[in-house]
N, C-alpha and C positions, 0 to 999 in steps of 0.2 A: 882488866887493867885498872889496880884502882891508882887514884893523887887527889891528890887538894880538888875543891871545887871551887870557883867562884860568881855566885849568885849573879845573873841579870841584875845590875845595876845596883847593886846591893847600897843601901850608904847607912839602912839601918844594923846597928849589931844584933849579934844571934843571939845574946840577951834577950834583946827586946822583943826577938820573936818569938823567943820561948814563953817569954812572959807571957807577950798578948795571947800564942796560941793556948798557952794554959787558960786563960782567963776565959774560952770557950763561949767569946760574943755574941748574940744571935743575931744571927740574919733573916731581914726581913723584907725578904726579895721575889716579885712574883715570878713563876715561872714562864720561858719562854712559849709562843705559841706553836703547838703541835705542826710539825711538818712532816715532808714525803720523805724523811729519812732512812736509811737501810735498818731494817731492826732486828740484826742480825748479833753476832758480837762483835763490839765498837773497843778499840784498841786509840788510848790517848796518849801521845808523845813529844814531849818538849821542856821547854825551861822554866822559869818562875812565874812568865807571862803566861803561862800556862794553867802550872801546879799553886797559883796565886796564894802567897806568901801572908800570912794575915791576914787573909779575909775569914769571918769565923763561917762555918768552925774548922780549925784546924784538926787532921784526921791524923795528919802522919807528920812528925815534929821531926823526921831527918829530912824529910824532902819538902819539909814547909806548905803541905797538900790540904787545901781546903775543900770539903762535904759541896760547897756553893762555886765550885768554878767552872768554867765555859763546857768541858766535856764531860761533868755530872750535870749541868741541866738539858745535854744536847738529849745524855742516855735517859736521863728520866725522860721527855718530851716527844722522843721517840722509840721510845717501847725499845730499848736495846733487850735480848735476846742476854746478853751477859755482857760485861765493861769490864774494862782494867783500863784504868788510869794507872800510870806509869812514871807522870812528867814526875821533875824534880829542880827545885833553883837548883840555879849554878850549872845545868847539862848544857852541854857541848852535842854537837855534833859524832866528836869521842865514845862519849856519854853514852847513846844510842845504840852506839857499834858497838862498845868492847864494857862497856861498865864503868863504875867507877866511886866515889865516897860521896856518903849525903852530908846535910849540916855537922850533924851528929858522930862524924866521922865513923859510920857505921855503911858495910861494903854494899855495892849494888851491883844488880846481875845488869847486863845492856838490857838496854828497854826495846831492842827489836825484838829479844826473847820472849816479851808478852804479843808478839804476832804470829798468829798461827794460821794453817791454811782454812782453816772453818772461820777467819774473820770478814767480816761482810763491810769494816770501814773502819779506816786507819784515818786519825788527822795528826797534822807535824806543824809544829811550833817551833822552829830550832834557829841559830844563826847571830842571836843577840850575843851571845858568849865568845862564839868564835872570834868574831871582830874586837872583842873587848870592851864592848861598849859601858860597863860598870865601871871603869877606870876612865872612860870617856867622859861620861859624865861629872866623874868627879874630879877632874883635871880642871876640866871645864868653869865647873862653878868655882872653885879655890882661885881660879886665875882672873874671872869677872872682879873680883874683889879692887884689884890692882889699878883693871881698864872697864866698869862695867858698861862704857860709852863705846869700846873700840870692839876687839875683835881676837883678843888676845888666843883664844881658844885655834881661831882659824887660821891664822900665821904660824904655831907651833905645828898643826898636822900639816900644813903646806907648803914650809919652809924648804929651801933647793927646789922646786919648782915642780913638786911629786904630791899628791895629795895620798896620805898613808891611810888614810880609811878607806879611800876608794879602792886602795890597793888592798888592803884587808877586808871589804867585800868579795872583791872579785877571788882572793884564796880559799874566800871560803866557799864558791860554788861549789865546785868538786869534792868539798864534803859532804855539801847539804844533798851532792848527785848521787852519792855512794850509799847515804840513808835511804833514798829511796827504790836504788835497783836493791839492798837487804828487803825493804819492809814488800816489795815488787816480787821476789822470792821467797817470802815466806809465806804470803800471802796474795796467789797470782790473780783473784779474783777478787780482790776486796776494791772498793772505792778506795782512792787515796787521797785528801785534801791536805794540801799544805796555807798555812793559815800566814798573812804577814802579823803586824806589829800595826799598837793602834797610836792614834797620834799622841806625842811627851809633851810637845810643843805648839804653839797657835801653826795654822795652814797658814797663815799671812803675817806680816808685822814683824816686830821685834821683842816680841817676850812681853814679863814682866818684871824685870828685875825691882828689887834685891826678892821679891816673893818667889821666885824662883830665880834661881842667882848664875841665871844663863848670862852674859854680856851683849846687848842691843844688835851687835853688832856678828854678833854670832849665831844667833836664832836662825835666820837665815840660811849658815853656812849649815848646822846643826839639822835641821829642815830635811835638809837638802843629805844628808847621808841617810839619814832614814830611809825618803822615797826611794835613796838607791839601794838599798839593802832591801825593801820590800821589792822592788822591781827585780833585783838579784830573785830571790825566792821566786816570785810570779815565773821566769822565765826558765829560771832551775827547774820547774815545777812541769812546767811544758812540757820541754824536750826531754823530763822520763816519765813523760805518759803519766800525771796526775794532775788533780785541780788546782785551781786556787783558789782563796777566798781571803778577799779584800776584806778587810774589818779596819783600813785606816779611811776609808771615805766616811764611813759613818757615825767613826770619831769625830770629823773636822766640828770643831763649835764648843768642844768636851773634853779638851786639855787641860793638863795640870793648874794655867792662868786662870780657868773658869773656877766660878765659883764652889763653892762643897757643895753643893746641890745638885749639882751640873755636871760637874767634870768625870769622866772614865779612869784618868791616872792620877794617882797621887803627886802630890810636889815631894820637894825635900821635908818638911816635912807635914805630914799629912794631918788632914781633918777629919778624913774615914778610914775603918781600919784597913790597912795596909802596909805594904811597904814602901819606903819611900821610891818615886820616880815608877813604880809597879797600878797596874789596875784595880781599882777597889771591887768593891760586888756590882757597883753599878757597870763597870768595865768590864765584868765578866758576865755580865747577863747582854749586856750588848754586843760582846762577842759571840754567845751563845745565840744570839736572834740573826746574828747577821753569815752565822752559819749555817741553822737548819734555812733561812731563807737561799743560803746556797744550795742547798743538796735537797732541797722541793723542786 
């Protein structure tokens, strides 16, 4: 099934990322510490928070796929046996199941197809796209502009008295349910980890507007679809018989607000290579630690 994709949270153009991933940056990033991981073949599945988008080096320029993200330092760290990384911006849920076009507009096979029954650990990143949240974001900040004191963001998704992200989390369980009974089937044996989303925005407070151009009053509301979308996952995660692993607790302090030194996610626009509102390398090594610390 291919169509259009649209990256997690995209706000940078795919200029830019061709540029940056030509320019072949280096990273200079320790590796995670050896844990009790399966070191079997490790099968990696998900979106851009995954396939991270500009961090150097980039390996594969339709799927924006960096050498340095969370499931190339898990496989080095634990002796994976063989890896396929998979992820790609812009996947869906869809994506996983039926395939679909990378940046490049070049076709892709589903990425359940890289799970097989000799796989010994699958992790799933998925759910950001379904909901929309790349349009979320940038609805959001374009609308702070106006009211960056009110709340403008949170009276458009809750206006008649429906909260539509909530409602766009909860349609999208039963996708993120269906990926797993595939990856469950193709691989009866394997670990399965499904991974949330790490913090965009402060755990407390109201931002920091205009440096990232959430509106005060929105940070909060903004916050708050997150945890429920991580909580969606966590509980999807449950009830078909796989893990979870939290990697937004050990963001909290290393949002976008926080300084270049500090922070795991880019802002709008960033100070280390990434993409914007996306994980830098520090965001994916700390994804990378706070999953073999799962799976030890």
């Amino acid at each position: 099934m291919n169509r259009p994709r649209l990256p997690l949270l995209r706000t940078a153009g795919r200029m830019t990322a061709l540029v940056a991933a030509a320019a072949g940056v280096l990273l200079a990033a320790a590796a995670p510490a050896v844990a009790a991981a399966p070191a079997g073949r490790y099968v990696a599945l998900g979106d851009s928070y995954t396939s991270a988008p500009l961090v150097p080096t980039q390996v594969d320029l339709n799927c924006l796929r960096s050498n340095r993200n969370y499931p190339s330092l898990v496989a080095a760290s634990a002796g994976s046996s063989s890896f396929a990384d998979v992820s790609c911006s812009g996947a869906t849920t869809e994506d996983i199941l039926y395939g679909g076009d990378g940046a490049l507009g070049i076709a892709l096979p589903p990425q359940v197809n890289a799970v097989t029954s000799a796989t010994a650990l699958v992790t799933v990143q998925i759910g950001g796209n379904d909901i929309g949240f790349s349009g979320i974001i940038s609805d959001c900040a374009e609308a702070s502009v106006s009211s960056p004191l009110g709340s403008p963001c949170k009276n458009r998704f809750t206006a008649g008295g429906t909260d539509q992200l909530r409602a766009r989390i909860a349609a999208a369980a039963p996708k993120v349910a269906a990926v797993l009974r595939a990856v469950r089937q193709a691989a009866p044996n394997a670990r399965v980890v499904v991974l949330g989303y790490p913090a965009i925005l402060p755990d407390s407070g109201y931002g920091c507007w205009p440096v990232v151009p959430i509106a005060y009053q929105d940070v909060p509301y903004l916050r708050g679809v997150q945890k429920a979308l991580n909580t969606m996952l966590a509980d999807t995660a449950a009830a078909g018989g796989a893990n979870y692993a939290d990697v937004y607790t050990p963001s909290i302090g290393r949002d976008s607000c926080k300084s270049s030194g500090t922070r795991w996610v880019e802002g709008l626009v960033p100070q280390n290579a990434a993409a914007p509102f996306h994980p830098n390398a520090r965001g994916e090594q700390g994804m990378a630690t706070a999953l073999l610390a799962h799976l030890s």
